[in-house]
Rosetta silent file (secondary structure, phi, psi, omega in degrees, C-alpha in Angstrom):
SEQUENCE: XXXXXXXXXXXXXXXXXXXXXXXXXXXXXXXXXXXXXXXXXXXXXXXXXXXXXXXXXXXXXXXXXXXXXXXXXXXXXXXXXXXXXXXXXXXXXXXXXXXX
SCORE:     score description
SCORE:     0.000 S_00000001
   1 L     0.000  142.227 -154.132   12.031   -7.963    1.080 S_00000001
   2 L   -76.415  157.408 -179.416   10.230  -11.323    1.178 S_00000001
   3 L   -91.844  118.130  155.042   10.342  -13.283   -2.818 S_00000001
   4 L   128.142  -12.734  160.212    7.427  -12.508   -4.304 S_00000001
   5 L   -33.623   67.420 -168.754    6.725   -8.645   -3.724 S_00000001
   6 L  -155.472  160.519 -171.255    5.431   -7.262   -6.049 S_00000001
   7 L   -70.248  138.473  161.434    1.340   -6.291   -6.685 S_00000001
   8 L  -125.604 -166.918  167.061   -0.716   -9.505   -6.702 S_00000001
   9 L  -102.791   -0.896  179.635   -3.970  -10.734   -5.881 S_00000001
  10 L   -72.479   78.832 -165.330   -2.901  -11.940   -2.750 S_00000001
  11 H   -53.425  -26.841  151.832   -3.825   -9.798   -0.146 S_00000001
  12 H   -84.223    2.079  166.436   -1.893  -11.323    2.587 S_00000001
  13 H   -79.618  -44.118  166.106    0.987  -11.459    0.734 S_00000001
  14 H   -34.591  -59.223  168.065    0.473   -7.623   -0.043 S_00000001
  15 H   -41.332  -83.488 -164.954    0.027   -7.125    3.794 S_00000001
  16 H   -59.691  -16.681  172.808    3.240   -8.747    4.441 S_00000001
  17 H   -50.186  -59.110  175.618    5.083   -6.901    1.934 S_00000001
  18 H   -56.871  -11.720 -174.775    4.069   -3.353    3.311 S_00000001
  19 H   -91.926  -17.518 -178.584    5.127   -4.453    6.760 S_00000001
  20 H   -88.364  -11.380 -176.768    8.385   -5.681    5.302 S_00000001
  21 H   -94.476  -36.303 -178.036    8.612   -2.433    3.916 S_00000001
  22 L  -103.733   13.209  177.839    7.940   -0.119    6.600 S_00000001
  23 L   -97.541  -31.831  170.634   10.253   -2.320    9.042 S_00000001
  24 L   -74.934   -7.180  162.697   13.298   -1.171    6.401 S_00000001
  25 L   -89.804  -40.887  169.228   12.408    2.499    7.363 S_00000001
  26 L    17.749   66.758 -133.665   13.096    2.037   10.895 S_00000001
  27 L  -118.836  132.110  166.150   15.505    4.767   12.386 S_00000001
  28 L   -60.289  147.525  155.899   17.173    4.362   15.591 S_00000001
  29 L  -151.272  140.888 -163.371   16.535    7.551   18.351 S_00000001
  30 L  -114.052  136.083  177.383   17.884    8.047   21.701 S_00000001
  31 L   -62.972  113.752 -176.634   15.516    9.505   24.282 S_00000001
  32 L   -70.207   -3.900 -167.059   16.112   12.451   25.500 S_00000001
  33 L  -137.056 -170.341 -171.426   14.271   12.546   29.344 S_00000001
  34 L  -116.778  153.795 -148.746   13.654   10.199   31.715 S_00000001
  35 L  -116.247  135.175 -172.112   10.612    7.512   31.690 S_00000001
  36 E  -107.094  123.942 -173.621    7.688    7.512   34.443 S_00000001
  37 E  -147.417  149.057  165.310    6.861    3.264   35.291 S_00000001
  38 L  -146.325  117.396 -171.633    5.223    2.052   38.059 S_00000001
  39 L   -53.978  150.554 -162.879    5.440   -2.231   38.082 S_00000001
  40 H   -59.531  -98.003  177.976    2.083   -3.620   36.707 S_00000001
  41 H     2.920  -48.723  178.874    1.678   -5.321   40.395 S_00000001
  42 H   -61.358  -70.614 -148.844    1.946   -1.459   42.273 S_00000001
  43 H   -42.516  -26.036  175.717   -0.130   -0.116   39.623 S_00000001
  44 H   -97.268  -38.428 -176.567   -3.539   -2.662   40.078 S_00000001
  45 H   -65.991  -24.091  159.590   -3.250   -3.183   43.744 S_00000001
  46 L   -76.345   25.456  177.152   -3.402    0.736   43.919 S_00000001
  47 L   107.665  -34.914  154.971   -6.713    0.827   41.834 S_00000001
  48 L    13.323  103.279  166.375   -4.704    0.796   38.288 S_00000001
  49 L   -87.391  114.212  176.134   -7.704    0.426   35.524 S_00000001
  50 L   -93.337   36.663 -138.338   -5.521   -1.814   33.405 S_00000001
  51 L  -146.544  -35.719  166.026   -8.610   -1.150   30.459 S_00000001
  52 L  -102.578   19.444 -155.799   -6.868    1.613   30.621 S_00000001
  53 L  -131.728  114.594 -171.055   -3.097    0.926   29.651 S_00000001
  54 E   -45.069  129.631  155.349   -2.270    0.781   25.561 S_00000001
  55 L  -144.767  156.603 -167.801   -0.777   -3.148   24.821 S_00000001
  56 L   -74.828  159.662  160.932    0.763   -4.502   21.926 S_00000001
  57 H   -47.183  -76.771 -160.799   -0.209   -7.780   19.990 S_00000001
  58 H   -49.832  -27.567  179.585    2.723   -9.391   21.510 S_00000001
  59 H   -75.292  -24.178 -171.630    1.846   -8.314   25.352 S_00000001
  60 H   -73.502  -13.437  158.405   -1.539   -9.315   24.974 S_00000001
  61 H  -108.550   47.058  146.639    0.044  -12.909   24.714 S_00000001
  62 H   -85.024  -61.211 -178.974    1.910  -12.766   27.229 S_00000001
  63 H   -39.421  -73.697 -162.734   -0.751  -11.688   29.021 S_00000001
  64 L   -52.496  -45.770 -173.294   -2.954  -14.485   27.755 S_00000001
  65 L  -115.797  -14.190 -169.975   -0.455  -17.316   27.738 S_00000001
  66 L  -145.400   41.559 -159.933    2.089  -16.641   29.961 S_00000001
  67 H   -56.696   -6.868 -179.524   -0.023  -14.177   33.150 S_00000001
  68 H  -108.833  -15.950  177.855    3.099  -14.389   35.923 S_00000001
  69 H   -93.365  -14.602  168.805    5.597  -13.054   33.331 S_00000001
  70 H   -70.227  -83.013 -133.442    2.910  -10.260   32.066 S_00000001
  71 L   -53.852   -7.751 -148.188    2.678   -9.537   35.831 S_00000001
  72 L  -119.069   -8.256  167.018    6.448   -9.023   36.201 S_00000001
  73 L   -64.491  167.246  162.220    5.869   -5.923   33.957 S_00000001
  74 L   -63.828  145.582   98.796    5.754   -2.146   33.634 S_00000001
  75 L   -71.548  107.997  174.871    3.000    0.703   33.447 S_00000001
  76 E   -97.737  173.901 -160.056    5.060    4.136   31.575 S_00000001
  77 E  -168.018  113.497  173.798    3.398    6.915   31.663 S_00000001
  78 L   -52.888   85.651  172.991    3.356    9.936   29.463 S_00000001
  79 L   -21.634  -31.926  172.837    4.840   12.778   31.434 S_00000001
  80 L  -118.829   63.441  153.669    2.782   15.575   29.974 S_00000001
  81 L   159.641   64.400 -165.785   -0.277   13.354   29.604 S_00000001
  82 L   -63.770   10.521  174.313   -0.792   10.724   32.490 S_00000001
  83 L   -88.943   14.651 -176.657   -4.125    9.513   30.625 S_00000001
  84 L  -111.152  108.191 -174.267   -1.396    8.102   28.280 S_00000001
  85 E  -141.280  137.192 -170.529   -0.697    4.752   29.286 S_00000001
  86 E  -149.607  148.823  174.822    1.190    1.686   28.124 S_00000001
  87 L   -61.596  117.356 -177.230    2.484   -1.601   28.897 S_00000001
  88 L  -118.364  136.137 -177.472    6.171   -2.276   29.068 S_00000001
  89 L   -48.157  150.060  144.683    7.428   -6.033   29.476 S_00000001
  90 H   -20.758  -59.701  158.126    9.905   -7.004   31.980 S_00000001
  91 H   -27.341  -45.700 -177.361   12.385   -8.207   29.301 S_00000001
  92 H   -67.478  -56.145  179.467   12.160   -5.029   27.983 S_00000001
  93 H   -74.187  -52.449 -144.167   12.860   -2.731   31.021 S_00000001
  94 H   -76.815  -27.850 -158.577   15.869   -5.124   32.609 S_00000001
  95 H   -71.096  -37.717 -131.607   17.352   -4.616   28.525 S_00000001
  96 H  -133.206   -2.831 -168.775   16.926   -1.193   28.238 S_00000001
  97 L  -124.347  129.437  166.663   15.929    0.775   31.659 S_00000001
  98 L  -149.205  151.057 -155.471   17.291    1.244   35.040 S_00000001
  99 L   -83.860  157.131  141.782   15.823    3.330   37.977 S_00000001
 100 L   -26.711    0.000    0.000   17.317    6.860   38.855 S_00000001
């Protein structure tokens, strides 16, 4: 835990505490199915509302700062709920994904 945890008045030091705290709960789980992606590139030239697809702090700078390496990305998709939609980076998929 970061030096200095404990209650203050410092509210971003509070902030980072609980996040240092709820990063130490963590649990590993292995997936049990298979993952529905379509590359970010498929998904807007076929009409893809990307307005509609969940992203993280970190993708939106990608997005923002780094737009041909966002572009090199994922759209998953919730099997039982294709209104569920989220970005996954390239980086991400080549680590941890491979197609069927």
């Amino acid at each position: 835990m970061p030096s200095g945890c404990r209650s203050s008045n410092d509210n971003a030091l509070d902030g980072l505490c609980k996040i240092h705290k709820i990063m130490l709960e963590f649990k590993q789980y292995k997936r049990k199915g298979l993952s529905e992606m379509i590359s970010l590139t498929e998904f807007t030239k076929n009409g893809g509302d990307l307005s509609k697809v969940s992203l993280s702090s970190p993708d939106h700078l990608l997005q923002t700062h780094n737009p041909d390496e966002f572009e090199l990305g994922f759209v998953a998709r919730n099997p039982k709920n294709h209104d569920d939609l989220w970005y996954v980076a390239k980086k991400y998929f080549d680590d941890n994904l491979e197609p069927v």
